[in-house]
C-alpha positions in Angstrom: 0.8 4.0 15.1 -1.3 4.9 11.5 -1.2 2.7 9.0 -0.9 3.5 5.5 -3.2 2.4 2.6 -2.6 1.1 -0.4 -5.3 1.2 -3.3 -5.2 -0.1 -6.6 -8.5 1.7 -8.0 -10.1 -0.2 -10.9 -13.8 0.7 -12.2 -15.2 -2.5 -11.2 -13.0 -3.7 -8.6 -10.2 -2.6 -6.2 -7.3 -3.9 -4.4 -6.6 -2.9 -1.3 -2.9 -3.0 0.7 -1.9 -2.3 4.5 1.3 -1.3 5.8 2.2 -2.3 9.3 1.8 0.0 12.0 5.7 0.5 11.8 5.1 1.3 7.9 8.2 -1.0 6.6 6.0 -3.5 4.5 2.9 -3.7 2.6 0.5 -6.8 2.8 -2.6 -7.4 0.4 -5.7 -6.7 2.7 -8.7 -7.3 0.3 -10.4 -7.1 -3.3 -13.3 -5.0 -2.8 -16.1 -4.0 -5.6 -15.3 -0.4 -6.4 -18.9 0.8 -5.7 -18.9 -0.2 -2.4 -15.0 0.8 -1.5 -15.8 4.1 0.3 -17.9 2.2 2.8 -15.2 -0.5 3.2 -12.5 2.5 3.9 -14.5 3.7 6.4 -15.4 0.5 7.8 -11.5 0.4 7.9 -10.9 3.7 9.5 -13.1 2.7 12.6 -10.7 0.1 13.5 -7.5 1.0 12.4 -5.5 4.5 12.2 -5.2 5.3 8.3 -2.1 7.7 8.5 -2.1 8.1 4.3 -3.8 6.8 1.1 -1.5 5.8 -1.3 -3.6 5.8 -4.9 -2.0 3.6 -8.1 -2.2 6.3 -10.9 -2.3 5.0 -14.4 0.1 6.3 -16.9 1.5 5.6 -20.0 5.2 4.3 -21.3 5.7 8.2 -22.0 5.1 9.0 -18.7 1.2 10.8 -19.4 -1.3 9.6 -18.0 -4.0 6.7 -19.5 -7.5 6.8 -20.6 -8.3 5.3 -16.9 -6.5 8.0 -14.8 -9.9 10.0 -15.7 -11.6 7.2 -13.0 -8.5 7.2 -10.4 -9.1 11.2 -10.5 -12.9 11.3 -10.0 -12.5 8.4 -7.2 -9.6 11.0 -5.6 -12.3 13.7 -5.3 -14.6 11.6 -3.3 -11.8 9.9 -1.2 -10.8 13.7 -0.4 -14.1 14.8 0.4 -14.9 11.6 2.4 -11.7 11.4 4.4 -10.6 15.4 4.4 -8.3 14.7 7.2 -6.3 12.1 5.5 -3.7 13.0 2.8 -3.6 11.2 -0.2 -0.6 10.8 -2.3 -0.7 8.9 -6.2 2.3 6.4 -7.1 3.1 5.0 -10.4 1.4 2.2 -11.0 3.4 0.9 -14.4 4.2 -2.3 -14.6 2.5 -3.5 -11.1 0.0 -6.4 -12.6 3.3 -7.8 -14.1 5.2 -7.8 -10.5 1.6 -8.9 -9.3 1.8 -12.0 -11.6 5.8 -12.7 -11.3 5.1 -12.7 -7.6 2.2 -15.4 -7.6 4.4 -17.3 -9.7 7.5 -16.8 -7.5 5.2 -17.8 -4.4 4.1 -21.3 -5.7 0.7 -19.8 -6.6 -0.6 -22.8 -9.2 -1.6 -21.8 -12.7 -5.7 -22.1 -12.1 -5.3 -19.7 -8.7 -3.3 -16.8 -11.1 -6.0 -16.1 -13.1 -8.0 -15.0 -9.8 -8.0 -11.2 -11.1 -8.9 -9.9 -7.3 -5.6 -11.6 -6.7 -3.8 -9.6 -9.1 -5.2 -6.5 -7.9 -5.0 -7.2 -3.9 -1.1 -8.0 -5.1 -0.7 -4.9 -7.2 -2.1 -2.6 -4.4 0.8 -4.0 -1.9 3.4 -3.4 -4.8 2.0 0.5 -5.2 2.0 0.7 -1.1 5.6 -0.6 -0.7 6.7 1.1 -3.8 5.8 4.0 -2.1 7.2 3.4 1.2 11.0 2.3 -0.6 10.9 5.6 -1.9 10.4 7.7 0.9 11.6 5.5 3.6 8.5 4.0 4.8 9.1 4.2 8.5 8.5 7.2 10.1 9.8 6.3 13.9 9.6 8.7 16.8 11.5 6.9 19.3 12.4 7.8 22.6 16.2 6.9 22.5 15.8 6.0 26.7 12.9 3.9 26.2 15.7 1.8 24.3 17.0 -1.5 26.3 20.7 -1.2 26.5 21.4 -4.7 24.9 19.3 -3.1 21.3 21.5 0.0 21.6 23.6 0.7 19.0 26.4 2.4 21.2 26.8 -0.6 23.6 29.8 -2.6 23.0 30.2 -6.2 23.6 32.7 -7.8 25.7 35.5 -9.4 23.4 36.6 -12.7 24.0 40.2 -13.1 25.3 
């Protein structure tokens, strides 16, 4: 199954989030320097199914969109023309590098390894990429209700106890 990825596009470096193949979480893949990200992606595609890029898009409090959504759009034209088969779809990105940092804190990461700023924006790409799939329920299973084993069944009752 595809994978989706995440991407937190900055102008001099870029996070960059997985989902699993079943697309119900995100994980932080890598912190890549934006000039060489294309090559990375593709790099990426040759091993592993990319089903959907899913681009951090900067905007204000009022909702418009900041001085650096002028970079995420110019970096969308040449992820379009470089991967034309692959749809691309932009999530708020609002408040991500402050979940990025309550989450290193939450996790035990010490003081000295937080200010790591590829760690912030590998962090913040999984946030956009799970973001994402929470609100359009991630998973997109086709499964073939026979290839089911009974006992994972949902319409298999259990014998009760006497």
């Amino acid at each position: 199954m595809d994978r989706l990825v995440g991407i937190d596009y900055g102008r001099k470096r870029t996070g960059v989030a997985v989902s699993d193949p079943l697309r119900i979480f995100s994980s932080a893949l890598d912190t890549v320097d934006t000039a060489k990200l294309i090559d990375y992606l593709k790099n990426y595609a040759q091993v592993e199914t990319i089903g959907r890029f899913v681009v951090g898009f900067p905007v204000n409090m009022d909702g418009r969109p900041s001085e650096a959504a002028a970079d995420v759009e110019a970096f969308l034209k040449v992820l379009e023309r470089e991967f034309p088969g692959i749809p691309v779809t932009l999530e708020d990105e609002r408040f991500t590098s402050v979940l990025a940092h309550r989450t290193m804190i939450d996790g035990g990461m010490k003081a000295k390894d937080r200010r790591d700023k590829a760690s912030v924006d590998r962090i913040s790409a999984a946030i956009i990429l799970q973001s994402y799939m929470d609100r359009t329920g991630g998973a997109h299973l086709n499964v073939n209700p026979d290839a089911v084993p009974e006992s994972m069944a949902r319409n298999v009752t259990k014998k009760r106890r006497k």
